[in-house]
C-alpha positions in Angstrom: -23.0 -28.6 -27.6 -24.6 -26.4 -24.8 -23.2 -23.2 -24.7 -21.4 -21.4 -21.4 -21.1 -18.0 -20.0 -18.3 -16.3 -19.0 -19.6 -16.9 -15.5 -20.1 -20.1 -15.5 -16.4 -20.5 -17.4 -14.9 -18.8 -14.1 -17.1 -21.0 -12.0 -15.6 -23.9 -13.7 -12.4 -22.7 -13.2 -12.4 -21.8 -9.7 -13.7 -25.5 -8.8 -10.0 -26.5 -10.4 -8.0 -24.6 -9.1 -6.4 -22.7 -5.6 -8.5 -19.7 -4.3 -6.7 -17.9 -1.8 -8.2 -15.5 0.7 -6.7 -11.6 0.8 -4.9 -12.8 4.3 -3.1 -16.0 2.4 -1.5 -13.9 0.0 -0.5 -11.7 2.0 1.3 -14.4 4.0 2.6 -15.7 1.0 4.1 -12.6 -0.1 5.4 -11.7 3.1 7.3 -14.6 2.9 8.9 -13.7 0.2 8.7 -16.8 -1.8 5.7 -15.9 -4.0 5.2 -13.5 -7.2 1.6 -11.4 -7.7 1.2 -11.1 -11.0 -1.3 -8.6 -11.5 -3.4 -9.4 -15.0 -5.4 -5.9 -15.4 -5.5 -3.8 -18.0 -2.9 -0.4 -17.5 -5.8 1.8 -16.9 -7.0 -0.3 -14.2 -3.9 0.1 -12.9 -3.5 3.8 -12.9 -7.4 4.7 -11.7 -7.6 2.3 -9.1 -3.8 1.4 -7.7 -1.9 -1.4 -7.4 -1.2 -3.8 -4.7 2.9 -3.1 -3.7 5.6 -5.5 -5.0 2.8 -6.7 -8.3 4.2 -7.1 -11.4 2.2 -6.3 -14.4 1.1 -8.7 -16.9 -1.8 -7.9 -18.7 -4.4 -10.6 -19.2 -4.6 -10.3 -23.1 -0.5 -11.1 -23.2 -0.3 -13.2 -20.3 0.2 -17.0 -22.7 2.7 -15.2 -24.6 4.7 -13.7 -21.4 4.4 -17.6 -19.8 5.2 -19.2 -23.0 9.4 -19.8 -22.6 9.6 -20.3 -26.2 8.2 -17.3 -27.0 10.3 -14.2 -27.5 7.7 -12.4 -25.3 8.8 -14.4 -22.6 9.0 -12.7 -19.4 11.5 -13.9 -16.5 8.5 -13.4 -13.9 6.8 -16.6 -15.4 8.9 -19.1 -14.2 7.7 -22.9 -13.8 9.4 -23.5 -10.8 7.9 -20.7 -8.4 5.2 -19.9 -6.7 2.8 -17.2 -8.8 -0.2 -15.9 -7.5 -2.4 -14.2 -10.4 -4.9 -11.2 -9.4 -7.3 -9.1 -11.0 -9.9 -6.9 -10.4 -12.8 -9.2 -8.8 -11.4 -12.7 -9.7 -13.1 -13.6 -12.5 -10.6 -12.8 -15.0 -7.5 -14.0 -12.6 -9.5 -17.8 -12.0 -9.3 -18.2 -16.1 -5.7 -17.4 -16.6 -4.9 -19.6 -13.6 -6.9 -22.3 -14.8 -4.4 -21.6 -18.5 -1.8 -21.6 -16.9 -2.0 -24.9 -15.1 -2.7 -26.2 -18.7 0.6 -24.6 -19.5 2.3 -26.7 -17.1 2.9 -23.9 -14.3 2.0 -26.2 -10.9 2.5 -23.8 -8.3 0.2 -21.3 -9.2 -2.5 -19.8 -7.7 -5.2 -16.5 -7.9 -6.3 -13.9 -5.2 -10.1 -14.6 -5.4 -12.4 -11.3 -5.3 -9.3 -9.3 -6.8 -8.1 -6.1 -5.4 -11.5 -5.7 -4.3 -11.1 -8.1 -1.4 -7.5 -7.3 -1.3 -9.1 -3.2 0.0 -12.1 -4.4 1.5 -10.1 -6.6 3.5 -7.7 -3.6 4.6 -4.6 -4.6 3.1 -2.3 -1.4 1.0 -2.3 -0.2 -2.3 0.1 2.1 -4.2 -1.1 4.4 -6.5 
């Protein structure tokens, strides 16, 4: 069995699933019918900000929080919405899409490039 990088997982991942630009989420949220769900790590979150109305859901818990069997279970991860998944650069945030599509979550998507293209594009964070 030939063996793959982490970069070629996320490439694999991102061929299956929805990439949205920095101005799609955006429009999305602004809407008002999407959740961010932002999968970095708490220190992530405190040295570089946060993009306004994210909820936090760290990566490493992230099949526990979706998992509605799970006392863990978080009311954010909820089948029938629309969830948009974020990290730093995309990398990590393609993967846990790609999970949770195998978890049967449909409507989900990831901001690809992260909070980096989320700033570099111009758009606010809270810190």
């Amino acid at each position: 069995m030939e063996h793959k990088s982490a970069t070629d997982l996320v490439k694999d991942a991102k061929q299956q699933i929805e990439n949205l630009s920095p101005d799609q989420v955006n429009e999305e949220l602004s809407k008002g019918n999407a959740t961010l769900i932002d999968i970095r790590e708490r220190e992530e979150l405190e040295q570089n900000g946060s993009i306004p109305g994210s909820v936090h859901a760290p990566r490493g818990m992230l099949e526990f929080y979706a998992d509605s069997t799970l006392p863990y279970h978080r009311p954010e991860f909820d089948k029938n919405k629309r969830l948009i998944l974020h990290c730093a650069s995309g990398g990590r945030s393609a993967l846990a899409t790609s999970t949770l599509k195998q978890m049967g979550y449909n409507n989900v998507a990831h901001l690809d490039g992260g909070l980096k293209a989320w700033v570099e594009s111009g758009k606010a964070v809270t810190k």
